[in-house]
C-alpha positions as CSV (number, residue, x, y, z in Angstrom):
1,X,81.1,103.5,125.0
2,X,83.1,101.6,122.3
3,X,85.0,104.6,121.2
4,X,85.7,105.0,125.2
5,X,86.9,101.6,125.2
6,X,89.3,101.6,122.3
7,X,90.5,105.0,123.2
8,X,91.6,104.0,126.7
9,X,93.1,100.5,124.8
10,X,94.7,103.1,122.6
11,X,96.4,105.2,125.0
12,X,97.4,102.4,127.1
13,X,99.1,100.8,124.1
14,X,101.1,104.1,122.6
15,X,102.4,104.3,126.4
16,X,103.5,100.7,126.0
17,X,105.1,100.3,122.5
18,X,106.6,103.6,123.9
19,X,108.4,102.4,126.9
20,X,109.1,99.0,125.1
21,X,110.9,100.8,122.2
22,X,112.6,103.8,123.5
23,X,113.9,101.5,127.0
24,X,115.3,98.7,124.0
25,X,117.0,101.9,122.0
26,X,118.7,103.1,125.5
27,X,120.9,99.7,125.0
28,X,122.2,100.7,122.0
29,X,124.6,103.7,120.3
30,X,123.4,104.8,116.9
31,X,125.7,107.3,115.0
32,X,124.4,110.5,114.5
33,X,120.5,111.6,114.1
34,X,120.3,109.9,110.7
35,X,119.4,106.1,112.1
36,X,116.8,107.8,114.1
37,X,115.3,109.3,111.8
38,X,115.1,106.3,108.9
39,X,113.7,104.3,112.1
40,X,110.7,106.0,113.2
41,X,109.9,107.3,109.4
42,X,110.1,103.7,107.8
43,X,108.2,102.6,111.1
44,X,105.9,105.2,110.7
45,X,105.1,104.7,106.9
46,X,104.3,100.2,108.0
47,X,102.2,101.5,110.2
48,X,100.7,103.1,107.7
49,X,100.6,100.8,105.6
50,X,98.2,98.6,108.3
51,X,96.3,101.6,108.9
52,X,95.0,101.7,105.1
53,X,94.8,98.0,105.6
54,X,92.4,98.4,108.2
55,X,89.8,100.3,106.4
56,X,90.4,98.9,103.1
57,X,90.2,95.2,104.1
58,X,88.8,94.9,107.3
59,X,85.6,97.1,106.3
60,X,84.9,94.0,104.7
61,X,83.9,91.9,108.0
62,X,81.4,94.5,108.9
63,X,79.5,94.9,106.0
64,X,77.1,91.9,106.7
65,X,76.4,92.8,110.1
66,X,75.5,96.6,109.3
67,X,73.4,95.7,106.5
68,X,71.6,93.2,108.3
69,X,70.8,95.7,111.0
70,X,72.6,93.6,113.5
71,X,74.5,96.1,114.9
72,X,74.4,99.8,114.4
73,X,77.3,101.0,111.8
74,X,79.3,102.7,114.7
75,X,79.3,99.9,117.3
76,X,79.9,97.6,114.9
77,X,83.6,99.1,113.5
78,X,84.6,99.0,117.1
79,X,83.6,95.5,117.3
80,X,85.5,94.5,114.5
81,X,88.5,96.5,115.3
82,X,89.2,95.4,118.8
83,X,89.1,91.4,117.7
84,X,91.5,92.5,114.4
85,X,93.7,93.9,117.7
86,X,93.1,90.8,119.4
87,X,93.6,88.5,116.5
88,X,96.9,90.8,115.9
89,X,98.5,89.7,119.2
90,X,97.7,86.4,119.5
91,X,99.4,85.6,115.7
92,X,102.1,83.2,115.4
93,X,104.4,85.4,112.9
94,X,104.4,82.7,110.3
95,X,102.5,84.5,107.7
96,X,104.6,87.4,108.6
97,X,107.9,85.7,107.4
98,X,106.1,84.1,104.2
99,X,106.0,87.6,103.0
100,X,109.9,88.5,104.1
101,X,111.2,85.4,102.2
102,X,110.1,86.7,99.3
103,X,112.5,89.7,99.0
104,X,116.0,89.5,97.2
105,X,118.4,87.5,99.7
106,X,120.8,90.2,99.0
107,X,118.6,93.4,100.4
108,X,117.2,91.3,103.5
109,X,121.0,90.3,104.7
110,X,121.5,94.4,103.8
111,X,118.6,95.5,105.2
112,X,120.5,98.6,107.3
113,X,121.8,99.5,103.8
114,X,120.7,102.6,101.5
115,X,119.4,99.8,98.9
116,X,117.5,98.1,101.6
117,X,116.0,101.3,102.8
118,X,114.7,102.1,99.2
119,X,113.2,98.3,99.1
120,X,111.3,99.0,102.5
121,X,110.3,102.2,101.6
122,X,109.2,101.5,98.0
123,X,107.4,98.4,98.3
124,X,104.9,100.2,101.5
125,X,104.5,103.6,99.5
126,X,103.2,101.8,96.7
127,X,101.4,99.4,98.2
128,X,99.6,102.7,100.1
129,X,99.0,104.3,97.0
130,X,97.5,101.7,95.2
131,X,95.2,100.7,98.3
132,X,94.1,104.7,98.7
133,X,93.1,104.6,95.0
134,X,91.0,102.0,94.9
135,X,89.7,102.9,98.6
136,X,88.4,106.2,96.9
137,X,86.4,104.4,94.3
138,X,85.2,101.6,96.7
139,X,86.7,98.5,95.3
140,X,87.7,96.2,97.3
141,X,91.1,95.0,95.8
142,X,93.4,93.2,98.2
143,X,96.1,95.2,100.3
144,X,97.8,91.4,100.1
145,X,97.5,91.3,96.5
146,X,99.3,94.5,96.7
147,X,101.9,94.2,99.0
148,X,102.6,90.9,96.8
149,X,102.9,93.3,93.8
150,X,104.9,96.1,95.1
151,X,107.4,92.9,96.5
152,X,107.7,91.4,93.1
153,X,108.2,95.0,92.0
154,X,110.9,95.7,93.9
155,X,112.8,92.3,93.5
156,X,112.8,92.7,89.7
157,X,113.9,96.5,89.5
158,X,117.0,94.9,91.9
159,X,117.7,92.4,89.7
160,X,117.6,94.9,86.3
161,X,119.6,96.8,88.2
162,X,122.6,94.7,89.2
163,X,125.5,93.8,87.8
164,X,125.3,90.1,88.7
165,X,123.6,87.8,86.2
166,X,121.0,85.6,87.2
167,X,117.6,85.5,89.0
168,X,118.7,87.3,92.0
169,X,115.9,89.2,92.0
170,X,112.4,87.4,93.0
171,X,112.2,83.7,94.7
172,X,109.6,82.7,92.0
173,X,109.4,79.5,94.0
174,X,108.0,81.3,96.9
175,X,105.6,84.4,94.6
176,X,104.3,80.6,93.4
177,X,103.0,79.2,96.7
178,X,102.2,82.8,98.0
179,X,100.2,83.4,94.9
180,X,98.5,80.0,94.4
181,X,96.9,80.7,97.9
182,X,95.7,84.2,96.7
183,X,94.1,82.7,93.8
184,X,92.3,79.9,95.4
185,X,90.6,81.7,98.2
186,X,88.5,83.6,96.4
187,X,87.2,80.2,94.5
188,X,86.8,78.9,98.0
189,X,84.5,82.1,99.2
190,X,82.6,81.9,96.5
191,X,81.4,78.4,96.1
192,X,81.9,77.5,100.1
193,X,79.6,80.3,100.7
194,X,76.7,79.1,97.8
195,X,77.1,75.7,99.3
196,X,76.4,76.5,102.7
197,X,73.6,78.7,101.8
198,X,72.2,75.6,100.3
199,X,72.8,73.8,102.9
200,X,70.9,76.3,105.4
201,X,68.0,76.0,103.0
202,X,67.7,72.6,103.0
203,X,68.4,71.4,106.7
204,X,67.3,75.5,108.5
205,X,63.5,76.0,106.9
206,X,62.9,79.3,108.5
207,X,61.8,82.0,106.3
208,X,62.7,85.2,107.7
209,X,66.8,83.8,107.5
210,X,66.3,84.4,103.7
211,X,64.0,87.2,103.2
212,X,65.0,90.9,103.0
213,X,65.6,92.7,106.4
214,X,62.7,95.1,107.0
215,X,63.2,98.5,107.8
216,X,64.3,99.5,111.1
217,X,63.6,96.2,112.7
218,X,66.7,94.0,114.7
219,X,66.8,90.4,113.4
220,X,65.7,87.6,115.6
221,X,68.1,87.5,118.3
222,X,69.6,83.9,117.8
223,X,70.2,85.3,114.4
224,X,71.5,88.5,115.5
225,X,74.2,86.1,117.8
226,X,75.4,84.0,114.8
227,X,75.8,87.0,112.4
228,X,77.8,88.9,115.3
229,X,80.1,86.0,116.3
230,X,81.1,85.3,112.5
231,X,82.1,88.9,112.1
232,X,84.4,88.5,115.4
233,X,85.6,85.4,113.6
234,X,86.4,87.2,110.8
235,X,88.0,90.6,112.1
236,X,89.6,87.8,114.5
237,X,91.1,85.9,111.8
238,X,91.9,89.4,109.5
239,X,94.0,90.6,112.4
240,X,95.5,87.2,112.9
241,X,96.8,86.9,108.9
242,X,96.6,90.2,107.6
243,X,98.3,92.0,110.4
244,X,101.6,89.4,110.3
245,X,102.3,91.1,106.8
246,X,103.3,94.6,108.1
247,X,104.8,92.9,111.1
248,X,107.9,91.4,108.7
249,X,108.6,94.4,107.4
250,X,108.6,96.2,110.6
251,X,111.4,93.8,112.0
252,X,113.2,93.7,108.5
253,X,113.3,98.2,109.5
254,X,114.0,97.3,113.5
255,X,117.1,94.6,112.0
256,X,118.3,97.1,110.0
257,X,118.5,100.2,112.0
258,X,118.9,98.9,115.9
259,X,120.5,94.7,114.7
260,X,122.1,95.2,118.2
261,X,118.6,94.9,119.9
262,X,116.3,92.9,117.3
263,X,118.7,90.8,115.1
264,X,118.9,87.8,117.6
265,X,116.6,86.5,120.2
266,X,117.8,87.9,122.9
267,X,115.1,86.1,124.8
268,X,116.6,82.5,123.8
269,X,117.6,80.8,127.1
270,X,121.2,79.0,127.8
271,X,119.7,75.6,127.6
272,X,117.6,76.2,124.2
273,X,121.1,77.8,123.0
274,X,122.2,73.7,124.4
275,X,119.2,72.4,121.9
276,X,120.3,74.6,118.9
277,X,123.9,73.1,119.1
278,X,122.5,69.2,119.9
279,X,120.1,70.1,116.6
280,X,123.0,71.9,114.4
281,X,124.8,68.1,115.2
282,X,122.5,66.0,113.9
283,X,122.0,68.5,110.9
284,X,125.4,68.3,110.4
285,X,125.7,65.0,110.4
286,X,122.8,64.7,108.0
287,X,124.4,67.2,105.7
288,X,128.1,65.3,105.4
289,X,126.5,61.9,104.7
290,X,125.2,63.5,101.7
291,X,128.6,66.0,100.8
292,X,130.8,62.6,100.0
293,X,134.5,63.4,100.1
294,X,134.4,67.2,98.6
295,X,136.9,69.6,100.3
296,X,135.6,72.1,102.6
297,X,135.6,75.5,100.5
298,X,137.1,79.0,102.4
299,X,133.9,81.1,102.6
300,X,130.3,79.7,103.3
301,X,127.9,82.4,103.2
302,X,129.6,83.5,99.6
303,X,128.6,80.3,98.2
304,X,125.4,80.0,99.6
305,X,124.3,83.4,99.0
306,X,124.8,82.6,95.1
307,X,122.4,79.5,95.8
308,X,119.9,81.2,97.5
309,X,120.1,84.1,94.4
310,X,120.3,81.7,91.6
311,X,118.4,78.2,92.8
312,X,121.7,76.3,91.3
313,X,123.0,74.0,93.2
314,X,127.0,72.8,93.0
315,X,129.0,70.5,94.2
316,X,130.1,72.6,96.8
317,X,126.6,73.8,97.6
318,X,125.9,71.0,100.3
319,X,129.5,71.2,101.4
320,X,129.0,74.5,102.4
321,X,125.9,74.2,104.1
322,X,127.7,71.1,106.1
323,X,130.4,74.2,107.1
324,X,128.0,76.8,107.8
325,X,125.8,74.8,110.0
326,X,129.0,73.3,112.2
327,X,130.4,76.5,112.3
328,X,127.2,78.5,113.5
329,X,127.0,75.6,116.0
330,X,130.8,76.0,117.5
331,X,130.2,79.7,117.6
332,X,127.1,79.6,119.6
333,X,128.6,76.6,121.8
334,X,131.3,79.4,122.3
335,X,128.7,81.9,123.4
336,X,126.5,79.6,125.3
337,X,123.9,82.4,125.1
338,X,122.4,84.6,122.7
339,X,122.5,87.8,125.1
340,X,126.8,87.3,124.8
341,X,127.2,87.5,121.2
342,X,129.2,90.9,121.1
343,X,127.7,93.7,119.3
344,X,129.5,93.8,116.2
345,X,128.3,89.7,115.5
346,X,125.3,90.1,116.1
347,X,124.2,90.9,112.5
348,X,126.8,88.5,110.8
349,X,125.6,85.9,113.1
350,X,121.9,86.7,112.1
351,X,122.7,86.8,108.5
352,X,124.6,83.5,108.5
353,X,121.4,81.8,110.3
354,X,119.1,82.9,107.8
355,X,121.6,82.1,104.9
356,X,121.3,78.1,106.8
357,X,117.6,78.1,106.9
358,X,116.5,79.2,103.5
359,X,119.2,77.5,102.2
360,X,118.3,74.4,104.2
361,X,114.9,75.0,103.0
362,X,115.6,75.7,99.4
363,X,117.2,72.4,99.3
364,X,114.5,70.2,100.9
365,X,111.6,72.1,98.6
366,X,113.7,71.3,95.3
367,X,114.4,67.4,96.2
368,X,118.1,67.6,95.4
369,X,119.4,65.6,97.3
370,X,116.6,63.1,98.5
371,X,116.9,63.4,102.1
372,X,114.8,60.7,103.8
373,X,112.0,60.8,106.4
374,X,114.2,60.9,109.3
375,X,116.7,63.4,108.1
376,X,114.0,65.6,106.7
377,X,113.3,65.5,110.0
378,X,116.3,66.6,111.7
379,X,116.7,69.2,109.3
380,X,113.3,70.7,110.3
381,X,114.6,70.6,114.3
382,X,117.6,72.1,113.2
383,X,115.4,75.0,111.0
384,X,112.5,75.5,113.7
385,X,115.9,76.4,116.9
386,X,117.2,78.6,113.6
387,X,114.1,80.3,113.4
388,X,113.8,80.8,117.2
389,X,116.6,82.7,117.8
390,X,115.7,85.2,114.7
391,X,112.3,85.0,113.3
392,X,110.8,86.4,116.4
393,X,108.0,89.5,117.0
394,X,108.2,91.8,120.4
395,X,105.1,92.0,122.0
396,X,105.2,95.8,121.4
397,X,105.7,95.3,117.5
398,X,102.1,93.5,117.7
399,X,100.5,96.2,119.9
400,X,101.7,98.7,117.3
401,X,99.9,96.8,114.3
402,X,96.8,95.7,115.9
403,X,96.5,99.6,116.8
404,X,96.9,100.4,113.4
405,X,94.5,98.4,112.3
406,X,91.9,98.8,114.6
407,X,91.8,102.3,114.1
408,X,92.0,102.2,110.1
409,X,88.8,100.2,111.0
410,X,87.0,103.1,112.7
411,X,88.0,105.9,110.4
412,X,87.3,104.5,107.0
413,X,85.3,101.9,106.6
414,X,82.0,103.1,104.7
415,X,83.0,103.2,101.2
416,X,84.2,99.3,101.0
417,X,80.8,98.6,103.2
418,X,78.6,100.5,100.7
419,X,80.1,98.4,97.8
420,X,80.0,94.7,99.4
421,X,76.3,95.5,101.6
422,X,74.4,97.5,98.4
423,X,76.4,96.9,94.8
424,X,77.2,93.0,94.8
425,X,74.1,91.9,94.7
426,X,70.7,92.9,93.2
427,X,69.0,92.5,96.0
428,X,69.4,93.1,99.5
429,X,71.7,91.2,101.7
430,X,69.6,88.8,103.7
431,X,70.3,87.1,107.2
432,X,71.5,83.6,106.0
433,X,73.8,85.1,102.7
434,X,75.8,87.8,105.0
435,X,76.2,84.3,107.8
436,X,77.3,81.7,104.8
437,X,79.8,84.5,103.7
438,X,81.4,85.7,107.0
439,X,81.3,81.9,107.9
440,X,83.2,80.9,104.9
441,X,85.9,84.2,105.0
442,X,86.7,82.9,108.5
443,X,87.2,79.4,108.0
444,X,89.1,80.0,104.6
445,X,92.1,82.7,106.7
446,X,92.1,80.7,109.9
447,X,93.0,77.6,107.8
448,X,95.3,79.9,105.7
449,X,96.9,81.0,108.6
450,X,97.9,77.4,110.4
451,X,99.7,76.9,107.4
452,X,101.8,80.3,107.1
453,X,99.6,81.0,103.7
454,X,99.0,85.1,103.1
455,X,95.0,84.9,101.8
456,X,92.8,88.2,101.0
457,X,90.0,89.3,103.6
458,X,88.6,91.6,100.7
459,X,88.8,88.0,98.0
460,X,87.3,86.0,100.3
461,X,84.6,87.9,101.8
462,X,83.6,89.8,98.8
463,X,83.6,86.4,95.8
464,X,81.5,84.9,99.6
465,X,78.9,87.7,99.3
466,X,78.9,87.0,95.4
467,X,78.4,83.0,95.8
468,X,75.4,83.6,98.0
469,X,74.0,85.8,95.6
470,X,74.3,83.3,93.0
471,X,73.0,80.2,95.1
472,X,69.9,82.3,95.7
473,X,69.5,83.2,92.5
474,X,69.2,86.8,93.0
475,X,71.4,87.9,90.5
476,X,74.6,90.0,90.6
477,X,75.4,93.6,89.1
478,X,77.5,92.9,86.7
479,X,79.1,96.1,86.6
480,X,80.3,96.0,90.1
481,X,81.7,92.3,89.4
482,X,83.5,94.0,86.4
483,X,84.5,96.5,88.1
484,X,85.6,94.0,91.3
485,X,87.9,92.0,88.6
486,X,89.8,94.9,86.6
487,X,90.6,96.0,89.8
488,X,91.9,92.4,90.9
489,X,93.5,91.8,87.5
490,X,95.3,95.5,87.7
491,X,96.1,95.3,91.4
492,X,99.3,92.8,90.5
493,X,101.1,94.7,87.5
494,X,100.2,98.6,89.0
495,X,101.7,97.8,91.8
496,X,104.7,95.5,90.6
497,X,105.3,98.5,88.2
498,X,104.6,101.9,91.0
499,X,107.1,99.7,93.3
500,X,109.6,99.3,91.0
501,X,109.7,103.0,89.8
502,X,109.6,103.7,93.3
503,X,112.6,101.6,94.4
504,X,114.7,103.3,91.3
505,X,114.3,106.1,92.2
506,X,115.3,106.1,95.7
507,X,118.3,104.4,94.2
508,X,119.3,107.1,92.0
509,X,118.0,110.1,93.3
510,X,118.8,110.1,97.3
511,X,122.2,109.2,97.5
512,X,123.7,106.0,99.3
């Protein structure tokens, strides 16, 4: 019945990203059979991408419920991957542009270019590889460990490879924040799931929570509620995080091929195109009480595309923020609508937006100059209407993931199971370790994910499973744990290093 359910959820889907893609493509001209074909590959290979994703990380949520004998191996999968579909839908994209802003500037404003294309495709094909390898063996590494890697990877083989001196390219500022949350969470899993074990011991005497399941026998049925719900909580809050990550780099693919149809919102309505301009105003007027009497200079974007590569600041660094941000404002009062920029704008008017924003942002994170409380504040009203109008996600783009992933769910989820249920531990996985684990994975993402933070499923969960092992004092295999860590410790430089061979040699061998 659940493979009824999620087939008819599948085919109703494919007919709708369909409809939705193909009726947004009839809008526009594309040259030749070449766009269409980079499209629907690049689409094709993230989508992919979330398809390993799905039985590589999301295996994870299910592996306390089938080895409790809460719910049989089959039903359960379904289980987890509809809520990872429902989780994927409902996401609010932040995560999904966390990841983006961690690219060279200089590829994402040429994403439609030959290099872009060999970013996109480098950074996914190695971040596939990597997660099929260690799939095969039954580690549980991270696919966002990876994808973090294979980014990295691909910003320093751009940066050895240009002429321009320099760190143009990897925001380390950015790999920083992204990787201090990928480093904690595991921490958290682990000792947030020992405490709450504890915690159940002490204040929830009931024996059978912490004995052994016995063979063939269902666990008491308020148990059996709990350990279901915290696996929906978890596949919930997998789809919700996890999923945003391919959804980036599926718009960064849609901007570069089709910009007439996904560069700008063309969703933004005459009067929120009235609030951008009020906020690019009071930005503006922020921005020149801080620029003092410097000359305007001739050519923005120039200026602060060298800020955004570098992280130097110049005199006329503010100045030309103060120009860019009046002059995206007089165009757009000119337009009075997003759905009349004329075609060939659209992607310089995209580009110069995002050159504002992470300029606007770069500036505020780095405390030079000290804006104060109410100007920080303007400036993030003037960088939320920027991000409106082009950090946005169709609805068919998310139907399209959460597909992905709840079908990467269903197909190959037992090796990852096998390894978090059986090899762990020494003993068994009991009632109350596989709740204080799935309990702790889902608080851990759904916090990550208000704040825009990318966290591992497979850290969380597995370090969980580990901390209630400790807590109970029924000891850990060692092996698996040293086997769990190389593959952690290895996961960043393989696939910084597969990604950057990758990207060079899209560069050099298919020409431009």
């Amino acid at each position: 019945m659940g493979l009824i359910v999620f087939g008819v959820i599948f085919t109703i889907g494919s007919i709708y990203i369909a409809s939705h893609l193909f009726g947004d493509l009839s809008h526009v001209r594309l040259a030749g059979a070449l766009p269409y074909v980079l499209l629907f590959t690049a689409l094709g290979v993230a989508l992919g991408f979330e398809f390993v994703n799905g039985f590589h990380d999301t295996a994870n949520a299910v592996a306390t419920v089938i080895y409790t004998k809460s719910l049989d191996a089959s039903l359960a999968v379904v289980w987890s991957g509809f809520w990872n579909f429902v989780g994927v839908l409902v996401s609010s994209g932040a995560v999904a542009f966390s990841i983006v802003s961690l690219l060279p500037v200089e590829l994402i404003l040429q994403v439609g270019s030959h290099a872009g294309f060999a970013m996109v495709f480098a950074l996914l094909t190695a971040a596939i590889i990597w997660n099929l390898g260690t799939w095969y063996f039954g580690l549980p590494a991270s696919s966002s460990h990876t994808l973090i890697g294979s980014i990295i990877g691909v910003g320093l083989a751009n940066e050895l490879m240009s002429t321009r001196t320099g760190t143009s390219g990897v925001d380390w500022t950015q790999v920083v924040s992204v990787g201090n949350s990928l480093l904690l969470s595991p921490i958290i899993g682990f000792a947030g799931a020992a405490v709450l074990l504890l915690v159940a011991k002490r204040f929830i005497p009931r024996r059978e929570l912490y004995q052994e399941p016995k063979a063939a026998e269902r666990p008491p049925w308020w148990i059996r509620i709990l350990l279901i719900g915290t696996c929906m909580g978890v596949s919930f809050a997998h789809g919700s995080n996890d999923g945003q990550k391919g959804m980036g780099l599926i718009m960064l693919i849609l901007i570069g091929t089709v910009p007439t149809a996904y560069a700008l919102n063309r969703a933004v309505s005459p009067g929120q195109v009235h609030e951008f301009v009020m906020a690019s105003r009071q930005a503006g007027a922020v921005l020149d009480a801080h620029a003092g009497s410097d000359a305007p200079i001739g050519e923005p974007r120039e200026e602060l595309t060298r800020y955004l590569r570098t992280r130097v600041a110049t005199p006329g660094t503010i100045v030309a923020l103060r120009q860019a941000v009046n002059d995206t404002a007089n165009e757009m009062s000119m337009y009075q609508s997003l759905a009349n920029v004329p075609d060939d704008r659209i992607g310089n008017v995209r580009n110069d937006l995002y050159i504002v924003s992470e300029s606007m942002r770069l500036m505020q994170a780095s405390g030079t100059p000290k804006f104060s409380v109410m100007e920080r504040n303007q400036l993030a009203a003037y960088r939320k209407q920027v991000d409106n109008s082009t950090k946005f996600i169709p609805i068919w783009v998310k139907v399209a993931v959460a597909i992905a992933l709840g079908l990467g769910t269903m197909v190959g989820w037992k090796r990852i199971v096998v390894t978090v249920g059986e090899k762990i531990g020494k003993s068994h996985l009991t009632y109350a370790q596989g709740a204080a684990a799935e309990i702790t994975a889902m608080a851990t993402i759904s916090a990550a994910d208000m704040f825009g933070l990318p966290v591992s499923t497979t850290h969380v969960l597995s370090s969980g499973v580990a901390g209630t092992m400790a807590a109970n004092r029924s000891g850990v295999q060692w092996t698996t744990i040293q086997r769990l860590a190389m593959a952690w410790v290895l996961t960043l430089p393989m696939s910084i290093c597969l990604s950057a061979f990758l990207y060079w040699l899209f560069r050099t061998m298919v020409p431009g």
